[in-house]
TORPA-4810 file (N, C-alpha, C, O; in nm, 3 decimals):
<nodes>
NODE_1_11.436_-7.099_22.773_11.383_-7.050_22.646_11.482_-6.953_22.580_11.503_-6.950_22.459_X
NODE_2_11.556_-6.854_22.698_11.599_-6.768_22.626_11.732_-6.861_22.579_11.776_-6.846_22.465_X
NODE_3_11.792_-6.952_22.666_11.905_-7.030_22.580_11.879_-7.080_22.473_11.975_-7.074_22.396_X
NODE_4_11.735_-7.157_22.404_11.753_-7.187_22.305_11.712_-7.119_22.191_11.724_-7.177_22.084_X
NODE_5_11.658_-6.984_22.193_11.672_-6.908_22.113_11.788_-6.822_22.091_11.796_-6.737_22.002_X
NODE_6_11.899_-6.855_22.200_12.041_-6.809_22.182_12.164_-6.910_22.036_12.243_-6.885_21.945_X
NODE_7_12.084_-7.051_22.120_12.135_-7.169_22.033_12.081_-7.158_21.890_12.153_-7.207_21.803_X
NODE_8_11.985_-7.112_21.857_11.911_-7.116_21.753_11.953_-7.010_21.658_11.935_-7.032_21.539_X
NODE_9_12.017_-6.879_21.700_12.106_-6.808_21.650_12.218_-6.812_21.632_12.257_-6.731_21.548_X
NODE_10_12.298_-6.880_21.682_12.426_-6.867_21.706_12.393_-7.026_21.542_12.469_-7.031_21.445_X
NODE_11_12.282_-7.118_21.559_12.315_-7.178_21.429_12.274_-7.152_21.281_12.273_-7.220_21.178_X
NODE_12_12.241_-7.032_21.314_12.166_-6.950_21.152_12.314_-6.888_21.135_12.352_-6.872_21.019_X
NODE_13_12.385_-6.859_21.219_12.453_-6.766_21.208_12.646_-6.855_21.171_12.751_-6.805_21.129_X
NODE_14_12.606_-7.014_21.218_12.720_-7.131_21.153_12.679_-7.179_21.024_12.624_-7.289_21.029_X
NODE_15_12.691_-7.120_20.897_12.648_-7.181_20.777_12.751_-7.221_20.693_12.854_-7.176_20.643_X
NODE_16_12.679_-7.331_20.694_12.826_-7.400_20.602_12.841_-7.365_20.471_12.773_-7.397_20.374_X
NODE_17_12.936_-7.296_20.480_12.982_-7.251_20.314_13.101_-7.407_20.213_13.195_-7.467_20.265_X
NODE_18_13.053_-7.425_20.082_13.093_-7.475_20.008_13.227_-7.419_19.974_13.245_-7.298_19.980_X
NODE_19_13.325_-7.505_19.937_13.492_-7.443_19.923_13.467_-7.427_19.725_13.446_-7.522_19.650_X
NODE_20_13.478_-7.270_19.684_13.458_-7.245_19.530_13.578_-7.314_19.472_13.550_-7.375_19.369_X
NODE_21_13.704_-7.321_19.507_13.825_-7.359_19.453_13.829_-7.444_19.409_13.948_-7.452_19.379_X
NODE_22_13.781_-7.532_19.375_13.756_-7.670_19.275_13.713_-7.633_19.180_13.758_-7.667_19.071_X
NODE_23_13.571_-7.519_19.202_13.530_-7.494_19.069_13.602_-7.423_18.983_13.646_-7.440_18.870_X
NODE_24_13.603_-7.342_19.061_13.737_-7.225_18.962_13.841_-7.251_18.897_13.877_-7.192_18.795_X
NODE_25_13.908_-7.360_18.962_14.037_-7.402_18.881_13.954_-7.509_18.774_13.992_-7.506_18.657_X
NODE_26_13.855_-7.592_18.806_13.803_-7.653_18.662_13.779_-7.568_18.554_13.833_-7.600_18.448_X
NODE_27_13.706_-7.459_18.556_13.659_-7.373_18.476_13.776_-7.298_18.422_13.778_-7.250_18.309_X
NODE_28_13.872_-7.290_18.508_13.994_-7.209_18.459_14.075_-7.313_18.365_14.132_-7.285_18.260_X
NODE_29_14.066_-7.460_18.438_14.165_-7.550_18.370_14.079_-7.606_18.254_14.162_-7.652_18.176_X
NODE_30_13.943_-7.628_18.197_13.889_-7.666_18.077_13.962_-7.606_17.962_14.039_-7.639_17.872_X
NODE_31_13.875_-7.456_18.027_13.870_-7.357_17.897_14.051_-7.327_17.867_14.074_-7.339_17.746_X
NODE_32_14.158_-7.297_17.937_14.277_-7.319_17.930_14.316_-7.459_17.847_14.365_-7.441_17.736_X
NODE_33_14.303_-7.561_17.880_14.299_-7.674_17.792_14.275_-7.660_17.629_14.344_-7.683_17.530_X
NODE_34_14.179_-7.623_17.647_14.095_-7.636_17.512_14.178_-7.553_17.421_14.219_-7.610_17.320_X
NODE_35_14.221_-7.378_17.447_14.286_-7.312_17.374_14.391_-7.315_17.348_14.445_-7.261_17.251_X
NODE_36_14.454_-7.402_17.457_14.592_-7.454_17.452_14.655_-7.573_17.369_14.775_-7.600_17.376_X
NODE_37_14.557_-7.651_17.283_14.584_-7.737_17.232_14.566_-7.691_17.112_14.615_-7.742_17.012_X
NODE_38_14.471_-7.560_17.114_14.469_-7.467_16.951_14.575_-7.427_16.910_14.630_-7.434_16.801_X
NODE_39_14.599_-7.388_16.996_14.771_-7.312_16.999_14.898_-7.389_16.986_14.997_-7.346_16.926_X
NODE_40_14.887_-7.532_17.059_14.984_-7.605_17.010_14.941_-7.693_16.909_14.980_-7.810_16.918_X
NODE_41_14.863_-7.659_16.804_14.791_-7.748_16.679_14.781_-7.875_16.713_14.775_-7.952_16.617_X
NODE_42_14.778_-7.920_16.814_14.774_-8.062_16.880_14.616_-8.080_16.862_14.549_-7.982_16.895_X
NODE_43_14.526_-8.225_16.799_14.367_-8.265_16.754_14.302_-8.161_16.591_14.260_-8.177_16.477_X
NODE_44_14.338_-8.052_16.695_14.311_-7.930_16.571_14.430_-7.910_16.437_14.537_-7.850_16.446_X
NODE_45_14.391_-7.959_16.347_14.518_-7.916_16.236_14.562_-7.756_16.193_14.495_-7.675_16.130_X
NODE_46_14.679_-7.745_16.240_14.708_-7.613_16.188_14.719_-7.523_16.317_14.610_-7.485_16.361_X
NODE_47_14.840_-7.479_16.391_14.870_-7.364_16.459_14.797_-7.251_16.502_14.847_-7.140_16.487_X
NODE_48_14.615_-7.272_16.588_14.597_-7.160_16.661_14.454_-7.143_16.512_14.384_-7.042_16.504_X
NODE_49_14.446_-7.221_16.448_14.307_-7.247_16.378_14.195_-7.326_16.499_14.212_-7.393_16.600_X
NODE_50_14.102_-7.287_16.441_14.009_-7.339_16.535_13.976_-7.254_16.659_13.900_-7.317_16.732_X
NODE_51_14.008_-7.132_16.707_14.041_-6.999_16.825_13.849_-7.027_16.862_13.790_-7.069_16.962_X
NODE_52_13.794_-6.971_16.701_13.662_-6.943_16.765_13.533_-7.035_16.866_13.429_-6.993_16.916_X
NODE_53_13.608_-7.198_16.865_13.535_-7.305_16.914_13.556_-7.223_17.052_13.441_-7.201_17.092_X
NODE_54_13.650_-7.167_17.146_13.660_-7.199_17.232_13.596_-7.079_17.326_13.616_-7.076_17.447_X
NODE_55_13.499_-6.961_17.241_13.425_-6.869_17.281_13.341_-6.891_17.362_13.342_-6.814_17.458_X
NODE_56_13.236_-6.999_17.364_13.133_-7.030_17.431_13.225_-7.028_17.571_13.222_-6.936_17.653_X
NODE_57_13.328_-7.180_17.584_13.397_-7.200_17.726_13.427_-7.038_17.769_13.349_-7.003_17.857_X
NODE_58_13.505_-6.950_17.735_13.575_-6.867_17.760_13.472_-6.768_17.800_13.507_-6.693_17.891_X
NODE_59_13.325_-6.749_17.742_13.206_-6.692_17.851_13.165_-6.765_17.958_13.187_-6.745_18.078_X
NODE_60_13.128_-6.817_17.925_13.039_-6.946_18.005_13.121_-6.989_18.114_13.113_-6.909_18.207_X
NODE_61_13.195_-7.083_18.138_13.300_-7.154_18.198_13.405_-7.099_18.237_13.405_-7.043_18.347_X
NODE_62_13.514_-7.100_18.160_13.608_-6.989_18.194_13.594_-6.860_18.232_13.689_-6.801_18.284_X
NODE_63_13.447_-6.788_18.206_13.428_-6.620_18.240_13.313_-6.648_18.358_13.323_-6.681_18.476_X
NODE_64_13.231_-6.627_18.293_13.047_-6.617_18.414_13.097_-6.714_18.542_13.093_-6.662_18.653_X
NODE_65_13.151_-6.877_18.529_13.112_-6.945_18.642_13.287_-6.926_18.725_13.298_-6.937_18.847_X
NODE_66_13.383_-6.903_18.654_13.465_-6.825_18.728_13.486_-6.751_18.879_13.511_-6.765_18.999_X
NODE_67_13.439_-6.619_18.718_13.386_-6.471_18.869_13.266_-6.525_18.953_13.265_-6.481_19.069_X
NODE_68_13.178_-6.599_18.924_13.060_-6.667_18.997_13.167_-6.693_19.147_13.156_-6.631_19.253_X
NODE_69_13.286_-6.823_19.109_13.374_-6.856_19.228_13.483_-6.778_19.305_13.552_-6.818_19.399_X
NODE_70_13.481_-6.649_19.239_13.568_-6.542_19.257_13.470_-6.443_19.382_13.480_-6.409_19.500_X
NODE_71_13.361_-6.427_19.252_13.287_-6.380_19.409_13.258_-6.482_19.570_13.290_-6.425_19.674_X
NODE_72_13.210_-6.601_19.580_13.188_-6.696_19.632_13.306_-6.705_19.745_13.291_-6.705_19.867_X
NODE_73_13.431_-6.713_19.671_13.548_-6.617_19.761_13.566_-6.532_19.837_13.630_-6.543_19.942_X
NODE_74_13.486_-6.388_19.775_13.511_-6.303_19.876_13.468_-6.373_20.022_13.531_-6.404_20.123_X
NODE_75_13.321_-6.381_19.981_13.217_-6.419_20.123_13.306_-6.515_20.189_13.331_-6.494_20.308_X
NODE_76_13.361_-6.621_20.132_13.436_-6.696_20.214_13.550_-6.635_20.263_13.605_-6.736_20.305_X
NODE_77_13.622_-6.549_20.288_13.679_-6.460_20.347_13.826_-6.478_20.257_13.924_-6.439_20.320_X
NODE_78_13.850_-6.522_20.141_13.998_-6.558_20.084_14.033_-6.496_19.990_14.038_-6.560_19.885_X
NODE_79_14.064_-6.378_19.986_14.096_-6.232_19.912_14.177_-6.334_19.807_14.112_-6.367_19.707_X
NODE_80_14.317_-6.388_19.820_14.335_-6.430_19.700_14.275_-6.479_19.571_14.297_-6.450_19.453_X
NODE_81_14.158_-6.599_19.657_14.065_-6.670_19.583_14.001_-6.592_19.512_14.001_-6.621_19.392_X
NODE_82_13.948_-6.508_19.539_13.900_-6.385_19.490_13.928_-6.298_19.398_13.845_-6.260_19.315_X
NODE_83_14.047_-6.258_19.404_14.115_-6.167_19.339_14.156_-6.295_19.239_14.114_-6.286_19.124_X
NODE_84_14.216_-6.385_19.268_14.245_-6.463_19.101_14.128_-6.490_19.006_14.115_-6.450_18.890_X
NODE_85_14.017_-6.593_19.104_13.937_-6.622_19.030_13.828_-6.459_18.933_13.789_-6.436_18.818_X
NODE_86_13.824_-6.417_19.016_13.723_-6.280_18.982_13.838_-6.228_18.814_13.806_-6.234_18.696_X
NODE_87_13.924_-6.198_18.855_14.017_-6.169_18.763_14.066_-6.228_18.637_14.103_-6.168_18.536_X
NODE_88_14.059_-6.413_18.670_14.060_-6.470_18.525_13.928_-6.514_18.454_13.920_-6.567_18.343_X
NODE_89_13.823_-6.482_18.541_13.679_-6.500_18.448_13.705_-6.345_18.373_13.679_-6.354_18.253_X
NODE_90_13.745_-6.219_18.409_13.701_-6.147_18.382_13.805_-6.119_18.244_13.773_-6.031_18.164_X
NODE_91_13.961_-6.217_18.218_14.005_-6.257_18.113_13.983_-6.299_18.033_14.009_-6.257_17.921_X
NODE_92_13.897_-6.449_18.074_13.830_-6.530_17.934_13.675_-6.433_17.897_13.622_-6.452_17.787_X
NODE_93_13.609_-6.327_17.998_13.491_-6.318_17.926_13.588_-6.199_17.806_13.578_-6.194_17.683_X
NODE_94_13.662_-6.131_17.881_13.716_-6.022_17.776_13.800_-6.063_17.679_13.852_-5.973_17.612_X
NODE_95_13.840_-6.232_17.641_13.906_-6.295_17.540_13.826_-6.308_17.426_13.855_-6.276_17.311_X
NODE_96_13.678_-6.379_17.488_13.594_-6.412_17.421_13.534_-6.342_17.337_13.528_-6.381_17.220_X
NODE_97_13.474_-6.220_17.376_13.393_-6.089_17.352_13.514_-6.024_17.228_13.480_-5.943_17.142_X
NODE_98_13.645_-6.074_17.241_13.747_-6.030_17.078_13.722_-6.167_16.985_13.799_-6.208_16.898_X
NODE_99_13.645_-6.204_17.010_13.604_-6.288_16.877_13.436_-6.338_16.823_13.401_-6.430_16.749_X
NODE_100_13.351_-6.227_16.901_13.228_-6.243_16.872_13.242_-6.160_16.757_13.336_-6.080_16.753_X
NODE_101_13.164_-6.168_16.666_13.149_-6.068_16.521_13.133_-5.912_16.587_13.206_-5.813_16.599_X
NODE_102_13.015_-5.945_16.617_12.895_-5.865_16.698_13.018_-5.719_16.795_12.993_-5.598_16.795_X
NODE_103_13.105_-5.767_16.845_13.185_-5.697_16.937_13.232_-5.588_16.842_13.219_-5.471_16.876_X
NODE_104_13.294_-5.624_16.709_13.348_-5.501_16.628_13.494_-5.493_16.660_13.560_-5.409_16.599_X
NODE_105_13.562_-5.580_16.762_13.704_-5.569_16.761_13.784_-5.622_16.695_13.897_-5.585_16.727_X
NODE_106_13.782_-5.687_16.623_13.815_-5.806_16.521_13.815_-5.681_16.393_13.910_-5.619_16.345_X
NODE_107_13.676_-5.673_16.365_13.661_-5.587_16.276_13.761_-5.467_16.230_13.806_-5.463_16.115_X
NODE_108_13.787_-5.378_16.319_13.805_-5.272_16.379_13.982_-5.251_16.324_14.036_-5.149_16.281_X
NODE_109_14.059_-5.431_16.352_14.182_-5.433_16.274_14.222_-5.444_16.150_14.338_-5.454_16.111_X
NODE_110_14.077_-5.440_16.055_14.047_-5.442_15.946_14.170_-5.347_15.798_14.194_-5.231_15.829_X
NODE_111_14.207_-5.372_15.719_14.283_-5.292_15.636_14.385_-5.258_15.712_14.448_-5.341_15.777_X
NODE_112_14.411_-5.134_15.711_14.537_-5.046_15.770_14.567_-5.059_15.870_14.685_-5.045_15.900_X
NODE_113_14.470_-5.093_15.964_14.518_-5.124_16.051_14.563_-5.304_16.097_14.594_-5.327_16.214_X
NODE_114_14.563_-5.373_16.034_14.572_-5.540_16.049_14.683_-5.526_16.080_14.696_-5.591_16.184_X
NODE_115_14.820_-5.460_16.042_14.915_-5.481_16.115_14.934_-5.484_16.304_15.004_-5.551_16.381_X
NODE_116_14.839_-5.381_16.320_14.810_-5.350_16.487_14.789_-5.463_16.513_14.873_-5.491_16.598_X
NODE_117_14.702_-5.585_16.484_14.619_-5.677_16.553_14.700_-5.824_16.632_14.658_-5.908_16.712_X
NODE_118_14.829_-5.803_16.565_14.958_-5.939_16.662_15.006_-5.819_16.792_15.002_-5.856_16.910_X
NODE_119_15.044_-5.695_16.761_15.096_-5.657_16.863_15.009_-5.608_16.962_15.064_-5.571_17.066_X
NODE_120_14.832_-5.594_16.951_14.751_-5.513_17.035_14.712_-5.659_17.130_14.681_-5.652_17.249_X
NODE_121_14.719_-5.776_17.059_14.665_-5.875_17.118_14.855_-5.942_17.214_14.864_-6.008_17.318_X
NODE_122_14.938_-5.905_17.150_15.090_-5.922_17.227_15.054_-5.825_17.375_15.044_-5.873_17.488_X
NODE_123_15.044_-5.736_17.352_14.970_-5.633_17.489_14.908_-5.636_17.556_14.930_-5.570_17.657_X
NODE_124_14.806_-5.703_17.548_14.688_-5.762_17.580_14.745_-5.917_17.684_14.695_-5.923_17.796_X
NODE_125_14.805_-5.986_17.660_14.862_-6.105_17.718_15.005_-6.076_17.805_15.057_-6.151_17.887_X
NODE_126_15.046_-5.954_17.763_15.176_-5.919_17.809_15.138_-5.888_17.967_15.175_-5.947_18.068_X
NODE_127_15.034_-5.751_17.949_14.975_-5.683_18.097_14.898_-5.817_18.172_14.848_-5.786_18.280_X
NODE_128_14.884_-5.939_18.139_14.824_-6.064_18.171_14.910_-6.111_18.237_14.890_-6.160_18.348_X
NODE_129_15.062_-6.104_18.162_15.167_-6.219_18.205_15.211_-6.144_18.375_15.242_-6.206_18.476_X
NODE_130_15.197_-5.964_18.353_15.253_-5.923_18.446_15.164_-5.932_18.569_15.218_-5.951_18.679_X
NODE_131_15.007_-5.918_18.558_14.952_-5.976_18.672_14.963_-6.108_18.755_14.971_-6.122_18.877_X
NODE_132_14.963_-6.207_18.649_14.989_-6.278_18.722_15.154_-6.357_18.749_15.185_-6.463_18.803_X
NODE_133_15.225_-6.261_18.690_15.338_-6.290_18.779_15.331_-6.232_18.954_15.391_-6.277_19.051_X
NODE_134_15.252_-6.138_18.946_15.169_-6.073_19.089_15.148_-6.163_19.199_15.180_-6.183_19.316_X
NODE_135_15.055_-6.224_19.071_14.968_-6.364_19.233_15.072_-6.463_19.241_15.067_-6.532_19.343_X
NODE_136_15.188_-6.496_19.140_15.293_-6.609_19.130_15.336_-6.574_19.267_15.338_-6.662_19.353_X
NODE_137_15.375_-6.434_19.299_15.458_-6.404_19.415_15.369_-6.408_19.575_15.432_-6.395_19.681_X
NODE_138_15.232_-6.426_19.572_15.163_-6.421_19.626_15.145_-6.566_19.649_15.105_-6.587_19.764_X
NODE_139_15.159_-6.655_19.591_15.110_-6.811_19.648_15.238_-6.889_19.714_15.233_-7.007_19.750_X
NODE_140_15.361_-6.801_19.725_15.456_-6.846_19.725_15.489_-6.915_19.942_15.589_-6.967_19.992_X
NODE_141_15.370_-6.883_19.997_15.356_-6.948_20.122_15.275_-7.004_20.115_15.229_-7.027_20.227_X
NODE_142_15.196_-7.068_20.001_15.062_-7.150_20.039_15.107_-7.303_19.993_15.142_-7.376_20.086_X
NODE_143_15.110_-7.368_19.841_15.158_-7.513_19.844_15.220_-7.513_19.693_15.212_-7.430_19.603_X
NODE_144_15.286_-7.645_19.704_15.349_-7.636_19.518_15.235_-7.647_19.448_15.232_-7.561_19.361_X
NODE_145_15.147_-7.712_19.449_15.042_-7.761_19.345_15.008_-7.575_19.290_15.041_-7.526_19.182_X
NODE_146_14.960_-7.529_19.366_14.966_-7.364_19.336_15.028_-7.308_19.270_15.009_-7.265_19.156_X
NODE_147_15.159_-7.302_19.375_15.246_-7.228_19.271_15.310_-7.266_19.123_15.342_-7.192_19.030_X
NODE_148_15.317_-7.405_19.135_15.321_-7.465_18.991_15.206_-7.422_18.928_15.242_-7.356_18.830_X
NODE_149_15.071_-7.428_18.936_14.988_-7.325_18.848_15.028_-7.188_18.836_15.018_-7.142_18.723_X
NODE_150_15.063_-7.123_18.912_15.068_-6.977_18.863_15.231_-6.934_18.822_15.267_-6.816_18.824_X
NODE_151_15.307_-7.028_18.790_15.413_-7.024_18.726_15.456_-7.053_18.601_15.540_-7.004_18.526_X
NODE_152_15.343_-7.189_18.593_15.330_-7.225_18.464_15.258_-7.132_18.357_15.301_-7.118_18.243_X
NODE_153_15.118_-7.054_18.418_15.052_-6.974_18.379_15.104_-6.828_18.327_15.064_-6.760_18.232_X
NODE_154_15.183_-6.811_18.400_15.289_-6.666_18.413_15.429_-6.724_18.243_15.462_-6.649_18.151_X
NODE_155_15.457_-6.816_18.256_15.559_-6.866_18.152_15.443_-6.865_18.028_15.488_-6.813_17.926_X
NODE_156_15.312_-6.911_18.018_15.241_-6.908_17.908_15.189_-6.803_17.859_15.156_-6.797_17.741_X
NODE_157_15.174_-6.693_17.954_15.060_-6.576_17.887_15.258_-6.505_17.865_15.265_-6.454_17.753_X
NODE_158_15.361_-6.497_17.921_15.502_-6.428_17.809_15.498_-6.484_17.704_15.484_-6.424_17.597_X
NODE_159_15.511_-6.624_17.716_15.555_-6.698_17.611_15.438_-6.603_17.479_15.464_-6.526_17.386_X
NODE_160_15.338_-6.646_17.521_15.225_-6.618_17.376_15.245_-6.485_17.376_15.252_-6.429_17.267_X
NODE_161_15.256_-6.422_17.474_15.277_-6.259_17.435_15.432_-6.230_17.353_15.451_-6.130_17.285_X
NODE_162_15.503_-6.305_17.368_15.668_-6.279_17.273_15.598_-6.326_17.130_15.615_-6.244_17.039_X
NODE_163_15.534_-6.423_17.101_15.457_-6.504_16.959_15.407_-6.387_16.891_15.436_-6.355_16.775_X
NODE_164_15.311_-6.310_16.989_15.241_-6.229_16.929_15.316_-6.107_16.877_15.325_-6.058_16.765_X
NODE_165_15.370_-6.073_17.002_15.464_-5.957_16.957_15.632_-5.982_16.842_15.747_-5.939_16.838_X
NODE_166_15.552_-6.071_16.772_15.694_-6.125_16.631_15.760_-6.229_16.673_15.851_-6.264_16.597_X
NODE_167_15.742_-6.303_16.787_15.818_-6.465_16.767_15.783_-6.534_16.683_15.860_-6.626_16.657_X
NODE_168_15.641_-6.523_16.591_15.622_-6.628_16.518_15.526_-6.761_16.557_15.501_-6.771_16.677_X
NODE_169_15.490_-6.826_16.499_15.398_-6.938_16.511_15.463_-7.086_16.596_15.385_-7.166_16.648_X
NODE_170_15.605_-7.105_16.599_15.665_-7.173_16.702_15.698_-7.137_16.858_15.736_-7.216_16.945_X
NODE_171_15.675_-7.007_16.867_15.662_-6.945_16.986_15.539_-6.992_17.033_15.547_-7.061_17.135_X
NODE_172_15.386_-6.967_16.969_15.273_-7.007_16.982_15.276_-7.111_17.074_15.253_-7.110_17.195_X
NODE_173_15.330_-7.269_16.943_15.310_-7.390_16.968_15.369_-7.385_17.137_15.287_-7.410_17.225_X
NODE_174_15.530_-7.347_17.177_15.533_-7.319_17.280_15.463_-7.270_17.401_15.490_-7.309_17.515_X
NODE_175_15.399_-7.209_17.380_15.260_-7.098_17.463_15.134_-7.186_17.449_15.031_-7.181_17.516_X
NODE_176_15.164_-7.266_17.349_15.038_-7.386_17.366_15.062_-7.548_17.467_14.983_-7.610_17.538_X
NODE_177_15.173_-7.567_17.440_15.244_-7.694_17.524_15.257_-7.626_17.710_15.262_-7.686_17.817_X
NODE_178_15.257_-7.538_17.688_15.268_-7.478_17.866_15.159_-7.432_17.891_15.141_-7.421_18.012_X
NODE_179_15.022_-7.377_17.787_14.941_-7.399_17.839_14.825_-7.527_17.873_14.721_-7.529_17.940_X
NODE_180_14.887_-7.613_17.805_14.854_-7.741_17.856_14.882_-7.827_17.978_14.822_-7.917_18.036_X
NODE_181_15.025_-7.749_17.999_15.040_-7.832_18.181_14.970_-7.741_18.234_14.865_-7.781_18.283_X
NODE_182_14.993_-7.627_18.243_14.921_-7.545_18.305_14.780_-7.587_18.396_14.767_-7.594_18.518_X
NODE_183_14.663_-7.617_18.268_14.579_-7.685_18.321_14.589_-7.797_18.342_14.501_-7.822_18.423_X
NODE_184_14.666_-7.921_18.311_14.679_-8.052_18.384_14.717_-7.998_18.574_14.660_-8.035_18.677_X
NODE_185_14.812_-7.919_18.558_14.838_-7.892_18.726_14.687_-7.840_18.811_14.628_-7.878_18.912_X
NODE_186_14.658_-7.705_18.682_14.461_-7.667_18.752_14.387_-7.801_18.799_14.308_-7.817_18.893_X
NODE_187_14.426_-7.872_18.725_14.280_-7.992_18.721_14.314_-8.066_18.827_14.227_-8.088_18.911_X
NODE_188_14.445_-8.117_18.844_14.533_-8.171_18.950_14.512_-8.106_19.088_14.481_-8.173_19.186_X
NODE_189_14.529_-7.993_19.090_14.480_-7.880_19.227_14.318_-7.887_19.254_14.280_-7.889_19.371_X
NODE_190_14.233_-7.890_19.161_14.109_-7.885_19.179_14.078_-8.008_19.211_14.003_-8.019_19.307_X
NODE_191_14.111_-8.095_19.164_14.054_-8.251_19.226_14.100_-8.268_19.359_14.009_-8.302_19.435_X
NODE_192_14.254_-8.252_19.433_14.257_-8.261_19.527_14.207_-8.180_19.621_14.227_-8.210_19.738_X
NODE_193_14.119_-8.037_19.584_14.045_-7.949_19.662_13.908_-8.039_19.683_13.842_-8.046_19.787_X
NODE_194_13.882_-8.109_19.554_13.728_-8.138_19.511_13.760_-8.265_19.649_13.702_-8.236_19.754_X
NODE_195_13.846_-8.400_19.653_13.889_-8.473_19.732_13.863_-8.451_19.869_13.789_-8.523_19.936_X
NODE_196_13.922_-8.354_19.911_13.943_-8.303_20.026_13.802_-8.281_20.078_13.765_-8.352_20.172_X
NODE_197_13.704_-8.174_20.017_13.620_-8.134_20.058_13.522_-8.210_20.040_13.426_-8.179_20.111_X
NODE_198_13.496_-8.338_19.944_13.407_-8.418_19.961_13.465_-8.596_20.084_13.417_-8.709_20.077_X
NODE_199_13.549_-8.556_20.153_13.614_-8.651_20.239_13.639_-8.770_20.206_13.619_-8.869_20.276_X
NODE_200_13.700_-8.766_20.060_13.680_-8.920_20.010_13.792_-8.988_20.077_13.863_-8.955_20.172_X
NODE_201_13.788_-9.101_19.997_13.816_-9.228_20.104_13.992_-9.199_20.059_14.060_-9.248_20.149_X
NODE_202_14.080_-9.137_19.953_14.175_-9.025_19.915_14.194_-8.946_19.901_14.110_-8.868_19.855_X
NODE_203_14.331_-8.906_19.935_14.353_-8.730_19.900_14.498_-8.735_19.825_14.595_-8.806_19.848_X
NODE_204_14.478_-8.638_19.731_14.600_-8.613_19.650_14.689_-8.510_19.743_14.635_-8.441_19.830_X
NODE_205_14.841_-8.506_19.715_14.913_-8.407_19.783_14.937_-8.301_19.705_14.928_-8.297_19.582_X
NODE_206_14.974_-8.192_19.795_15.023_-8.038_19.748_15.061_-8.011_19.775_15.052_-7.889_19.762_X
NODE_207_15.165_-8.058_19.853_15.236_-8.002_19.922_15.304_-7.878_19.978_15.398_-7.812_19.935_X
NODE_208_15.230_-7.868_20.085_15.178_-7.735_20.195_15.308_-7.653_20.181_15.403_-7.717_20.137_X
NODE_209_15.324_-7.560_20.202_15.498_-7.492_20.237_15.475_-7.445_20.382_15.410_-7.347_20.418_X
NODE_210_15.554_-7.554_20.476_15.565_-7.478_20.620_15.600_-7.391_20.653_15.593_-7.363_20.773_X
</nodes>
């Protein structure tokens, strides 16, 4: 008796946790997509018109179900997972929230100050580019599929931060074309996580770094 109330603990206590990293990089690679094709005026006519469609993703998707997989991380014991995902929901919700009316930041660059509003938002993507040049250096023992995301990602948030800070609207388009591989590589990484963990009958490579 007392063994199988030993057994009986020891299996409350084996719970199978779900791998978040599929989700996260979808949610990271949509909403990335979407703004990235604003930016390179690619479907959308006109250079970085169209910004406000992509508010909803950038709460919702890109922010809430994110940090949702960021936290989901911790518990699974993978501080990185964690620390990225927690960190880029907490980007797109604070992207988003600069283009609700309601927020007053938009507003706020109004008159005299409108000149502030390329270089506060250049600042804003700059301290972005430098974090995650952070985790760039951090994935650099785990696989390429990775680090090609967080390299590509690291080249897009300079790139748009040089645009903002006076490169101009071809800088943009640039910062829009890299954020488009960007997420083709996310989506690429997440399917072969999604693969993996649902044991399909394929698996994509990523090649591991021994």
């Amino acid at each position: 008796m007392a063994q199988l109330a030993a057994t009986s603990e020891n299996s409350k206590a084996v719970v199978a946790t779900a791998n978040p990293a599929p989700l996260g990089l979808s949610a990271f690679a949509l909403t990335t997509f979407v703004l990235s094709c604003i930016n390179a005026g690619i479907i959308v006519p006109g250079i970085g018109m169209g910004t406000n469609i992509v508010v909803g993703l950038a709460l919702f998707y890109g922010g809430i179900v994110q940090l949702l997989a960021g936290m989901w991380e911790f518990k699974a014991g993978n501080t990185f997972g964690a620390t990225a995902f927690s960190s880029y929901g907490g980007f797109w919700l604070a992207f988003g929230v600069i283009f609700i009316p309601g927020s007053g930041i938009l507003a706020s660059f109004s008159n005299a100050a409108a000149s502030a509003l390329h270089p506060a938002i250049g600042l804003f993507l700059l301290g972005w580019a430098i974090f995650t040049f952070m985790m760039l250096l951090a994935t650099l023992k785990s696989n390429i599929a990775l680090i090609a995301v967080f390299a590509l990602l690291f080249l897009t948030f300079l790139v748009l931060a040089i645009a903002e800070l006076g490169g101009g609207s071809s800088i943009t388009q640039i910062g829009g074309v890299l954020g488009i591989l960007t997420a083709l590589v996310a989506w690429y990484t997440a399917l072969a996580g999604l693969l993996s963990s649902a044991k399909s009958a394929f698996t994509l490579p990523i090649g591991p770094i021994k």
